[in-house]
C-alpha positions as CSV (number, residue, x, y, z in Angstrom):
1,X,-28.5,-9.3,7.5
2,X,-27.4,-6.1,5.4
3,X,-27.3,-3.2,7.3
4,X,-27.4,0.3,5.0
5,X,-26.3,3.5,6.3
6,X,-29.3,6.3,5.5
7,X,-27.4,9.3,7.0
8,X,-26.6,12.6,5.6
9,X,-23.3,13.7,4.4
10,X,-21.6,15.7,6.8
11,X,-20.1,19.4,5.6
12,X,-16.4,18.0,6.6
13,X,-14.1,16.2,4.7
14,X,-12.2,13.1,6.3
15,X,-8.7,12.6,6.1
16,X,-7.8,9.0,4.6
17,X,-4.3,9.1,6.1
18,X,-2.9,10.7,9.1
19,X,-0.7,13.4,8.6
20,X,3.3,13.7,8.3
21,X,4.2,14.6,11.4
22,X,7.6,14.1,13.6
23,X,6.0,12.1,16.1
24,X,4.7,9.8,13.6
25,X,8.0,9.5,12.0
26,X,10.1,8.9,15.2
27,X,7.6,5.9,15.9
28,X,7.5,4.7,12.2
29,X,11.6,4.5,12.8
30,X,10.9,2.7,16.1
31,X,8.6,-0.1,14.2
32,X,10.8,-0.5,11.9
33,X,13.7,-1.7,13.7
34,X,11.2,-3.7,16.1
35,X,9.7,-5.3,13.5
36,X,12.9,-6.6,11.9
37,X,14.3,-7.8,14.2
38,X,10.9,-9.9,15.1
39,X,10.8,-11.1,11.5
40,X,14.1,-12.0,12.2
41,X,13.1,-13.8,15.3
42,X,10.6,-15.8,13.6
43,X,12.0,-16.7,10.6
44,X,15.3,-18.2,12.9
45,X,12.1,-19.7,14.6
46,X,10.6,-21.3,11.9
47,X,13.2,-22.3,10.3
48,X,12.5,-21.3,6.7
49,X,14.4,-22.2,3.3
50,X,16.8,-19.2,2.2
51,X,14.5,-18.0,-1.0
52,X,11.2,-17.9,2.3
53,X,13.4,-15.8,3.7
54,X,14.5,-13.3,1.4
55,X,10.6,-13.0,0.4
56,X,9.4,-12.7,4.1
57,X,12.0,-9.9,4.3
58,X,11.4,-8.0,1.3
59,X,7.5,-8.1,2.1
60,X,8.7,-6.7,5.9
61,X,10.5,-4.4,4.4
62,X,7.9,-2.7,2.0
63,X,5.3,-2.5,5.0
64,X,7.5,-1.4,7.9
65,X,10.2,0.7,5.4
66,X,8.9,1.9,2.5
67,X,4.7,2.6,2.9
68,X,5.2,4.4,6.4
69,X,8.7,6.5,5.2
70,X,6.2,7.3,2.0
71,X,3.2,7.6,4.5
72,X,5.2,9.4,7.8
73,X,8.1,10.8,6.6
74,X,7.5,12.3,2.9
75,X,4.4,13.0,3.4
76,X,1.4,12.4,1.1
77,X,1.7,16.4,-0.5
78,X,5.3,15.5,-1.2
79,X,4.5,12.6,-3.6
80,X,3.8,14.8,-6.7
81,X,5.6,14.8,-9.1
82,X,4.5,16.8,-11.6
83,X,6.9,19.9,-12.3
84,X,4.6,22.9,-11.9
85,X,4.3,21.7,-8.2
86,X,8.1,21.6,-8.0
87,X,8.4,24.9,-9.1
88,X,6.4,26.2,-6.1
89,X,8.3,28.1,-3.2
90,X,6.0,26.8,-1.0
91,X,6.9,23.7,-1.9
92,X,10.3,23.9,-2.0
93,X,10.5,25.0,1.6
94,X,8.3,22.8,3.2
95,X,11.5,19.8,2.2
96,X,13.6,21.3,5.0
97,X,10.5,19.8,6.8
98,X,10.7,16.7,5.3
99,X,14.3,16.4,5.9
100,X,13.9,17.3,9.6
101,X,11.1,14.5,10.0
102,X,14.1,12.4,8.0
103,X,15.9,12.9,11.6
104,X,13.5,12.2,13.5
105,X,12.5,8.2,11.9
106,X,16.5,8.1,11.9
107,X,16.5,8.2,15.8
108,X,13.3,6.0,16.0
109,X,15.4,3.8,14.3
110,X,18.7,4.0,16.7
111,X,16.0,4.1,19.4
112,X,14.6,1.2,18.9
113,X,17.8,-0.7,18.1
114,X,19.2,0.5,21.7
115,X,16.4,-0.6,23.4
116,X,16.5,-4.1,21.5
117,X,20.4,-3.9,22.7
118,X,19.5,-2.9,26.2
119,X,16.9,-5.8,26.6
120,X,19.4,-8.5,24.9
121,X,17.1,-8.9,22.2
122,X,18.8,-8.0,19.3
123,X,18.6,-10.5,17.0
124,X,22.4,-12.0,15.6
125,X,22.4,-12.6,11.4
């Protein structure tokens, strides 16, 4: 059964991706040291070959690293780079954001690996 959508456009434009915010970074931070230290957990538990490892870990670390720092912490109107939206002052003071949201992921990150500590489940290399 296909089902087809008939309805009007609406006069609002929808965001694709949620906005850069500190929140959002402080609980990007927290995932990430979560989730590495359960991709540690697994791959201990299922006792993969060195070279699954690395690739497991390099594929953790481009989803819970580098898409939400890109995403959470940057910012999506920070990834230009052209150079006449470098040369904006709006632009160039908005980074003090940016390095401010920086912080905050940085203590998700402690946050989460005190809590890990706290628990006694901080994973050992």
């Amino acid at each position: 059964m296909i089902l087809l959508s008939i309805a009007a456009p609406t006069p609002y434009r929808m965001r694709t991706l949620p906005p850069a915010t500190r929140l959002a970074a402080l609980l990007s931070g927290i995932a990430l040291s979560v989730g590495m230290s359960l991709v540690r957990v697994l791959q201990a538990a299922m006792a993969m070959s060195q070279q699954a490892e690395n690739i497991s870990a390099l594929f953790a670390l481009l989803f819970l690293l580098f898409c939400p720092v890109m995403i959470f912490v940057v910012g999506i109107a920070h990834l230009s780079i052209r150079s006449p939206a470098l040369q904006k002052s709006a632009y160039r003071s908005s980074v003090g954001q940016v390095a401010l949201r920086f912080l905050f992921w940085l203590g998700g990150c402690g946050i989460g690996i005190a809590a890990l500590a706290a628990f006694g489940k901080l994973s050992s290399p």
